[in-house]
Structures are given as structure tokens and as C-alpha cells.
C-alpha positions in Angstrom: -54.3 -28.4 14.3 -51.6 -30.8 14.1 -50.9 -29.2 10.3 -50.9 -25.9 12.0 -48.3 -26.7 14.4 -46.1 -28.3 11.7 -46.1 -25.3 9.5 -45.3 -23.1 12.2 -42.5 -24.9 13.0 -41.2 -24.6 9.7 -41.7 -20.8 9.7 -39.9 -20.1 12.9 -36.7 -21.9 11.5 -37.0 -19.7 8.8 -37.1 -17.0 10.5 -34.2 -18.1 12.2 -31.9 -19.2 9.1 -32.6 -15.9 8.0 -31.6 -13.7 11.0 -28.5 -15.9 10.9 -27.6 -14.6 7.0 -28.4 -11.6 8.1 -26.4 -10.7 10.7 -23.4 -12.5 8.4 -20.1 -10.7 8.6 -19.7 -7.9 6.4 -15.7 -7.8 4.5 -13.5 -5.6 7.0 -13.3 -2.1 5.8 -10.0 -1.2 7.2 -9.8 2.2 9.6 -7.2 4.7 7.8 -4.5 4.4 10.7 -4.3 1.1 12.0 -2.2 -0.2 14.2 -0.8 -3.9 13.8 1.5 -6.4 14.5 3.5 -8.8 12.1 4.6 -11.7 13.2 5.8 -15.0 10.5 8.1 -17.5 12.4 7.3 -18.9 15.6 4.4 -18.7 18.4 2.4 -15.8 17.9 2.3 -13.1 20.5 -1.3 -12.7 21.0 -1.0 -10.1 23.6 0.3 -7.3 22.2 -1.7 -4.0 21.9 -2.2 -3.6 18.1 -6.1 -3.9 16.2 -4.7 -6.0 13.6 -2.5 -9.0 13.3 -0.5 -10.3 10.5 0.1 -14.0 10.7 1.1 -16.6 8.3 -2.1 -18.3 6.6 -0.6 -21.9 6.3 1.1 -22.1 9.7 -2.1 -20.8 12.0 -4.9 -22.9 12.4 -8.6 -21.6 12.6 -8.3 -21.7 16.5 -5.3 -19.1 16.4 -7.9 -16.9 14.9 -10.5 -17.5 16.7 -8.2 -16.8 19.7 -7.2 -13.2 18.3 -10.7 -12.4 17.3 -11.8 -13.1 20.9 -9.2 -10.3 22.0 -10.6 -8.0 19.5 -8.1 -8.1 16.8 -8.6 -8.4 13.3 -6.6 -11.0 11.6 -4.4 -10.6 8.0 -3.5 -14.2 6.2 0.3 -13.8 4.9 0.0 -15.7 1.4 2.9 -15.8 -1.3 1.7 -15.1 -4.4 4.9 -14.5 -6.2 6.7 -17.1 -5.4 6.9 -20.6 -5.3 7.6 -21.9 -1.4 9.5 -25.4 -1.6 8.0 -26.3 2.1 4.5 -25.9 1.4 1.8 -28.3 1.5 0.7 -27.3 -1.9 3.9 -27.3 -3.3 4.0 -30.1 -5.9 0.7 -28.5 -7.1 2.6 -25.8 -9.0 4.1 -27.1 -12.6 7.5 -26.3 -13.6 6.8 -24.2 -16.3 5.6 -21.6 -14.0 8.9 -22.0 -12.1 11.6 -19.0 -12.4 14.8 -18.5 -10.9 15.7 -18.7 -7.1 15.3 -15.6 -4.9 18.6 -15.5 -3.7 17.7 -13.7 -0.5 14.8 -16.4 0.2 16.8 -20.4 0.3 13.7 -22.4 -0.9 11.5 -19.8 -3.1 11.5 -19.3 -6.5 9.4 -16.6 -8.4 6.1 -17.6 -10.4 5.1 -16.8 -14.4 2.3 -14.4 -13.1 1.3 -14.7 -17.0 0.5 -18.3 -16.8 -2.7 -17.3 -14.8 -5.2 -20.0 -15.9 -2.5 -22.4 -13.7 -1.9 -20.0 -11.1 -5.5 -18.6 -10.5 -6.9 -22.1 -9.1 -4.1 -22.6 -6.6 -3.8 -18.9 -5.6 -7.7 -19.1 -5.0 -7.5 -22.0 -2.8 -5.0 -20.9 -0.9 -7.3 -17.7 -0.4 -10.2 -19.9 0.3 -8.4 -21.5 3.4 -7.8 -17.6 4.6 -11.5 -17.3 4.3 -12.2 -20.8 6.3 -9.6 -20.1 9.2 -11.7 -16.9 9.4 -9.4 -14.5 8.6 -10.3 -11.1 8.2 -7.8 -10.0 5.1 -5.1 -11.1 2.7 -1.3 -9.7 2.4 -0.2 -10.5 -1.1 3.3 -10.7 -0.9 6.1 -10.7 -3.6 3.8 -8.8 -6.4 6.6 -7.5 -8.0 7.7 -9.9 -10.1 8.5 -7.2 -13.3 10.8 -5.4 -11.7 13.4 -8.3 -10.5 15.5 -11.4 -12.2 12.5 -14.0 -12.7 13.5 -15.5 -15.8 10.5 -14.1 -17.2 9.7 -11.6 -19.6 7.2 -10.3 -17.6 6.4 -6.4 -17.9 4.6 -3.6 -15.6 1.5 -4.9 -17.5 1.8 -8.1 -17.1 1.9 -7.7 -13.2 -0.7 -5.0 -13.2 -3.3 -7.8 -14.2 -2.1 -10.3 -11.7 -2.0 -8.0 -9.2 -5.6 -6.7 -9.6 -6.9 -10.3 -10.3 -5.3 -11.2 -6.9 -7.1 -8.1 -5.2 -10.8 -9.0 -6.6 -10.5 -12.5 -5.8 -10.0 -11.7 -2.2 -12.8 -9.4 -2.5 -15.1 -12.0 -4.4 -14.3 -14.2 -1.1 -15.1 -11.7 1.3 -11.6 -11.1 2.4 -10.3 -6.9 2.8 -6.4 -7.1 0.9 -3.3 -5.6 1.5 -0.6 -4.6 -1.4 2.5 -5.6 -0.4 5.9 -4.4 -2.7 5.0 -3.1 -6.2 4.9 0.5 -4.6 6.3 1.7 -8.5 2.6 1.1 -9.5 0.6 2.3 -5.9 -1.3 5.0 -8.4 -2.9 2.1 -10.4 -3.2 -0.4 -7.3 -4.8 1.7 -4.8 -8.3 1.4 -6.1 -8.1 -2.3 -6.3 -6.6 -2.9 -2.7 -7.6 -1.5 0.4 -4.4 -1.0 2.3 -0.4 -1.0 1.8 2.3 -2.7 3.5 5.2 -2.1 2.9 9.4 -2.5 4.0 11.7 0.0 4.7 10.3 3.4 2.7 12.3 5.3 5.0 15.4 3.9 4.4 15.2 3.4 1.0 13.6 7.4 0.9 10.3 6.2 -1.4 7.4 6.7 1.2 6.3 8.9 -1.2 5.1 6.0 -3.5 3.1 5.4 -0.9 0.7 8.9 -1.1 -2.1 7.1 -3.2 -3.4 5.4 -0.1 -3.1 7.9 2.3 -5.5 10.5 0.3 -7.9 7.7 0.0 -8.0 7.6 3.3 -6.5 3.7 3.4 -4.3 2.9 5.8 -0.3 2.2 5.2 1.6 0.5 7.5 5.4 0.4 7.4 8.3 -1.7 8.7 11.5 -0.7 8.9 14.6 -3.2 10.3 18.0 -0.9 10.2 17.0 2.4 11.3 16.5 3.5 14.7 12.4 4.5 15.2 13.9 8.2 16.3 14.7 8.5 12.3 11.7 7.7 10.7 8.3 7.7 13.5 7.8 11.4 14.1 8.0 12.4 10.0 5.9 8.9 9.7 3.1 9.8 12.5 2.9 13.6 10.6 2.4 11.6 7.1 0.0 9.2 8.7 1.7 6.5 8.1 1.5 3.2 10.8 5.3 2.5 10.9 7.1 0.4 13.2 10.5 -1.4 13.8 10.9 -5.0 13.6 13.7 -7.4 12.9 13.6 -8.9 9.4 13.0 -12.3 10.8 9.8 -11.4 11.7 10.0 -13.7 14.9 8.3 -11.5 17.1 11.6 -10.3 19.2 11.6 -7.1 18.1 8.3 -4.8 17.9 8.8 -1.2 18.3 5.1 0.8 17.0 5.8 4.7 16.4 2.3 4.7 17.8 1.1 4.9 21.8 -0.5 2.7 23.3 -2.4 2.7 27.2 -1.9 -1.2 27.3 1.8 -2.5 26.8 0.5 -5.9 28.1 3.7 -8.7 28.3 5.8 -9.3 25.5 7.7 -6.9 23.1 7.1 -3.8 24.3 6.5 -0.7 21.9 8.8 2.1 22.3 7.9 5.1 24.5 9.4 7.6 21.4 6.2 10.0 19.7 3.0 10.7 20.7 -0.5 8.3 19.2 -1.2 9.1 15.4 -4.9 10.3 16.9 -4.9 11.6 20.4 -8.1 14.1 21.3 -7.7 17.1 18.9 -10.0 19.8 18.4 -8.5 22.5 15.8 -7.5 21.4 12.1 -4.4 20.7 11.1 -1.5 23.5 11.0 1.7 23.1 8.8 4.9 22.8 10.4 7.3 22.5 7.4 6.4 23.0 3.8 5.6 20.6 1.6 8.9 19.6 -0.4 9.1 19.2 -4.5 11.3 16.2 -6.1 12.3 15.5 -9.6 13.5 17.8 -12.4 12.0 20.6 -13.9 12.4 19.5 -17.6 9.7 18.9 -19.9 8.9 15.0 -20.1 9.7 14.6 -16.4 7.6 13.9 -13.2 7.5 16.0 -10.1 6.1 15.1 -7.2 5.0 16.5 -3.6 5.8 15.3 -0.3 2.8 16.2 2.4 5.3 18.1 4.6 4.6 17.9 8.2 1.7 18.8 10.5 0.3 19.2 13.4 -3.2 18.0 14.5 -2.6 14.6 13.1 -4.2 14.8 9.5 -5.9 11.8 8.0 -6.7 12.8 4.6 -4.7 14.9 2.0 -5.3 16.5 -1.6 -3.2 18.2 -3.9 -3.9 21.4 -6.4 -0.8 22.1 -9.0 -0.1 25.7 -9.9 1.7 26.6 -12.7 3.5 29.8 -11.8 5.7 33.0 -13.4 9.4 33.1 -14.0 9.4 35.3 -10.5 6.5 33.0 -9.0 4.9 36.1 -7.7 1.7 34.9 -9.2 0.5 31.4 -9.8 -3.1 29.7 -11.1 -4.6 26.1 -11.2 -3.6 23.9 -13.4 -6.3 22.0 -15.3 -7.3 18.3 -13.4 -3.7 18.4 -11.7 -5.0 16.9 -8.2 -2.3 13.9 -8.0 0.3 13.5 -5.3 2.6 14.0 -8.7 2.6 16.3 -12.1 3.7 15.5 -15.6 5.7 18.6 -16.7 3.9 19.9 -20.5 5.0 22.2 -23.2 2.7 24.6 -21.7 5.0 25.0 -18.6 8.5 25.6 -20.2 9.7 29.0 -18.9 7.5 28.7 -15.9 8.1 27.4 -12.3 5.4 24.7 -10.6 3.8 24.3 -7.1 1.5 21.9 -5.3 -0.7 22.9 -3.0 -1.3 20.7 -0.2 -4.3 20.1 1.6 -4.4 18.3 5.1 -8.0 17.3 6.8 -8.6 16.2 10.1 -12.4 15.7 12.0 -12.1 19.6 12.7 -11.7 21.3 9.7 -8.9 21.5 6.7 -5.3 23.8 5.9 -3.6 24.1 2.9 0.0 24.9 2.5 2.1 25.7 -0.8 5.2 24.0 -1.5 8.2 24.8 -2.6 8.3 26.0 -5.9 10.8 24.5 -8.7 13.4 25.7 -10.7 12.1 27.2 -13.8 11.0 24.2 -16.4 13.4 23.9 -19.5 13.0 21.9 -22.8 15.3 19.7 -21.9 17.8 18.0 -24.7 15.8 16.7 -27.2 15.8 12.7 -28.4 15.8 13.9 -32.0 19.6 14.6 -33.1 20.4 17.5 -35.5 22.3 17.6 -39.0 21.8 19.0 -42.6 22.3 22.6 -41.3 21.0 22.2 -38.0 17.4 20.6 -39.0 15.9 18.3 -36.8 16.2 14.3 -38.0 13.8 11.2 -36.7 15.8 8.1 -36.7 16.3 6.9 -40.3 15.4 10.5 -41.8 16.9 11.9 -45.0 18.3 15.3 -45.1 16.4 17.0 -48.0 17.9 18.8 -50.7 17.8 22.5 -50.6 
């Protein structure tokens, strides 16, 4: 009997260790529009009415968390990872091989060798493992763009590519969701690996559309802007679907103005009354309100792309169809696996003019809208230079004798 009782015991806490891993927390899937709050300097605000948080992962202890969780917020851990911080606590961890040249616009920092990773990978993964034992919910990988400033490295697009995706399944190997934050030049080949962007000041610096990769996969990007007014950029934003608000670049939590509504202002910052939530109650799809808008040059080589125009009924997704069109664009057909937010002109198109077709989805059904159409594709001046009675020489060629 006594045996009995002892091995029943034993069952019932297993049982019970194992509806505890059960019921473990699944890695944060984030929503497509998500509101959020940024905040790096100072006490946080914990008040305000945003789903997510973004707070700095050394200078918040497990109890801040904890504390925002409780309020029903998820929680983002802001982690440097391309650039060496002179004030952190793992500071003197980093050798100076793998240090680069100062950021002038950030006194103390100094961008990493993302190519050294066997030396960066270990302290890049601790500091992700603290994230994960604070209990944050998600990473924001800052400074990945390390290829396209002064580093003192010759790192290239590749280069950073590799980093960056070894940064984004790391997080995911320790249960943390990730945000991309700067390297919007390479969004098309980051999307997959990240599950959100962050980014500053698209709409001043007029490159949201970088940003389209996330948006048709339905991931959510979230913009701040510092020098414009949110009349300029939140009702072309809140058509796009994109989260933008205004802060002050010291992220100090004095200014907070959300392009998005919200029911519960609660004390603090408050957001700005300014255009309507990204989702109120709709029941109709979405309905075009200005075209969709072409950019680049119609020569052959070059890259067009397609803004999403602007629409009613708050869209959530978007796809894209490319046409190739006549001279008099009176009659246009698919092109062939064109479905990006952006087309690489051919040979096949000289003497023709190219659309996009634009496809905006809500909960109630989809629209599609052309946009405009471009000038008619040219050849463009070839690279190849011309002598020997006007035949066509490679570098290094030798006229042949006629």
C-alpha cells in the first residue's frame, strides 16, 4: 500500500511538470498593425496606450517587464548589434580587432567587424539570452547596416546579409520574435528572416517604399519620424498600413505622438488627436482613393517600383501583378512571376510601357487598382563604347581587320 502511495505521488508531479511545459509560452507572433511605444533614456512610461513596448535590454530589469506584461503589453529588448557601446557592462568583452571607427553622431560607439562572427556570435548571444531571462517578448537589432557607412571595414551587402540573418535565427533559436531595424536597402532578402521592421524617418527621407516587403507579408512596420509634423506623414502612413508615430530623437519619452487612435489616453504623453485608428469596424473591402504611383526610369537594366497608393477600408495585406503594356498602353498582359512590390526592366520590354497592378485586402473582401503606367522603356546608352566603324568593343577588344 505504502508502495502504492509512493508511486502515485510520483505520477501526479508528473503530471504536473508536464502541464507546466505545456502550457510554456509560445514566441510572439506579432499582429500586422501594431501599435507601440519607444522609449531608451530615462524612466519608462508604463502607462501609455500602445500593445508593445520598446525598452532598452541592459538598462530594464526583469521586474520592468514583468510590470508591462501585467498591463498587457508585450515587451521589445533594444540590443546594439552593430556597434560597440563604451558604457556597457560587457564592454571590455569585445577585442579591438573587431573595433571600427567612431559614429560620429553616437559620442561613445564604434561600429563592429560583422565578419569576425566566431567573436561576435558568443557575446551577441548572451546579450540575447539576458532578453530571453528579463522575459522579454522580442529583439530590436539595431545598427545592421554596417555596409553601407564609414566602418573601417571592408564589409559588403553580403557580408551584412549573413550577420543580419544569423542575428534573426538566433533570436528565434531563443524563443524571442525580432525586429529589423536600418538596412531597409536589403528589406526584400530580410523579411523572411525577421518578423517586423522598425525603422526612422521613411517619410522624410521619401523611402517607405523599402519598406513594402513586410507589409504584403502581412508583418507589421512601425515608423518614427522626429522633424516632420504627424499632419505630413500619418494619413498617407495609416492608408499604407504602416504604425508611424512622432517622437523626439532622444527617445526620452517627452514626445509621443501615434498616427493611430486610441480610447485610453491614460497620463503621460498624449497621442495626437490627428487621423482616424489603422482598424476601426469596417465591413466593405478596400476602395482606391489615388492610384498607385510608378518610380525609377524606364531604361533597360533599371528597377521600377510601385507605391500602394491610398485606400480606404484600411487594407492589411497587398500584392502586385506587372503588366507589360503597348506603345499606346490600350492593351496590357501579365508578365511572367512579376509579383514583387518592384520590376527589373528586360529586353523583352524595350518599346513597351509597364504597369503594376495593385491588390489591397482587408477581412471583407479584395480591390485591385492599376498604376500609373511609365514612359515607354528605351535601351538605354550602352556600357560597351563604339569604334572601328561603329562596331561594338568590350574593354580590351581589338578592332578586326576588314
Amino acid at each position: 500500500m505504502k508502495k502504492l502511495t509512493v508511486w502515485s505521488l510520483i505520477i501526479a508531479m508528473l503530471v504536473i511538470l508536464c502541464g507546466f511545459a505545456g502550457v510554456a509560452q509560445a514566441q510572439w507572433v506579432p499582429p500586422g498593425q501594431l501599435s507601440w511605444y519607444w522609449q531608451l533614456r530615462g524612466t519608462v512610461n508604463n502607462s501609455l496606450p500602445a500593445a508593445a513596448y520598446d525598452i532598452d535590454g541592459f538598462d530594464n530589469s526583469a521586474a520592468e517587464v514583468a510590470s508591462l506584461h501585467a498591463a498587457g503589453k508585450h515587451v521589445i529588448c533594444y540590443i546594439n548589434v552593430g556597434h560597440w557601446e563604451s558604457w556597457r557592462s560587457d564592454a571590455n568583452q569585445f577585442p579591438s580587432s573587431v573595433l571600427g571607427n567612431t559614429d560620429i553622431s553616437w559620442p561613445g560607439e564604434r561600429w563592429l567587424d560583422i565578419r569576425q562572427l566566431s567573436v561576435l556570435e558568443p557575446i551577441m548571444t548572451a546579450r540575447f539570452q539576458m532578453c530571453g531571462q528579463k522575459g522579454f517578448d522580442a529583439l530590436e537589432a539595431d545598427n545592421i547596416d554596417g555596409w553601407e557607412n564609414t566602418t573601417g571595414f571592408p564589409i559588403t551587402a553580403a557580408d551584412q546579409l549573413t550577420y543580419d540573418e544569423w542575428v534573426a535565427n538566433e533570436a528565434h533559436a531563443l524563443g524571442l520574435a525580432v525586429f529589423q531595424k536600418t538596412d531597409a536597402d536589403q528589406t526584400s532578402s530580410l523579411a523572411p528572416y525577421f518578423d517586423g521592421m522598425l525603422d526612422e524617418q521613411c517619410n522624410e527621407q521619401s523611402n517607405c517604399s523599402l519598406l513594402t516587403p513586410y507589409l504584403v507579408a502581412g508583418k507589421p512596420v512601425m515608423d518614427a519620424e522626429y522633424n516632420l509634423s504627424t499632419s505630413q506623414f500619418c494619413t498617407v502612413d495609416n492608408s499604407d498600413g504602416i504604425m508611424a508615430a512622432l517622437y523626439n530623437s532622444l527617445l526620452d519619452g517627452t514626445t509621443y505622438q501615434p498616427c493611430w487612435s486610441s480610447s485610453s489616453p491614460g497620463p503621460g504623453p498624449q497621442p495626437s488627436p490627428g487621423p482616424p485608428s489603422v482598424a476601426p469596424p469596417n465591413s466593405t473591402p478596400p476602395r482606391n482613393t489615388a492610384a498607385p504611383t510608378l518610380r525609377g526610369r524606364a531604361l533597360r537594366g533599371r528597377t521600377l517600383t510601385t507605391s500602394n497608393g491610398k485606400w480606404s477600408g484600411y487594407p492589411t495585406k497587398f500584392t502586385y501583378r506587372w503588366q507589360d503594356c503597348n506603345a499606346a498602353a490600350t492593351r496590357c498582359i501579365n508578365i511572367k512571376r512579376a509579383t514583387g512590390f518592384s520590376y527589373k526592366l528586360h529586353r523583352s520590354d524595350v518599346g513597351h510601357r509597364i504597369r503594376a497592378i495593385v491588390t489591397a485586402r482587408n477581412a471583407f473582401g479584395s480591390t485591385s487598382s492599376p498604376s500609373t503606367t511609365s514612359t515607354i522603356v528605351t535601351q538605354g546608352s550602352s556600357s560597351r563604347r563604339r569604334g572601328c566603324a561603329g562596331q561594338l568593343l568590350h574593354r580590351r577588344a581589338v578592332c578586326r581587320r576588314r
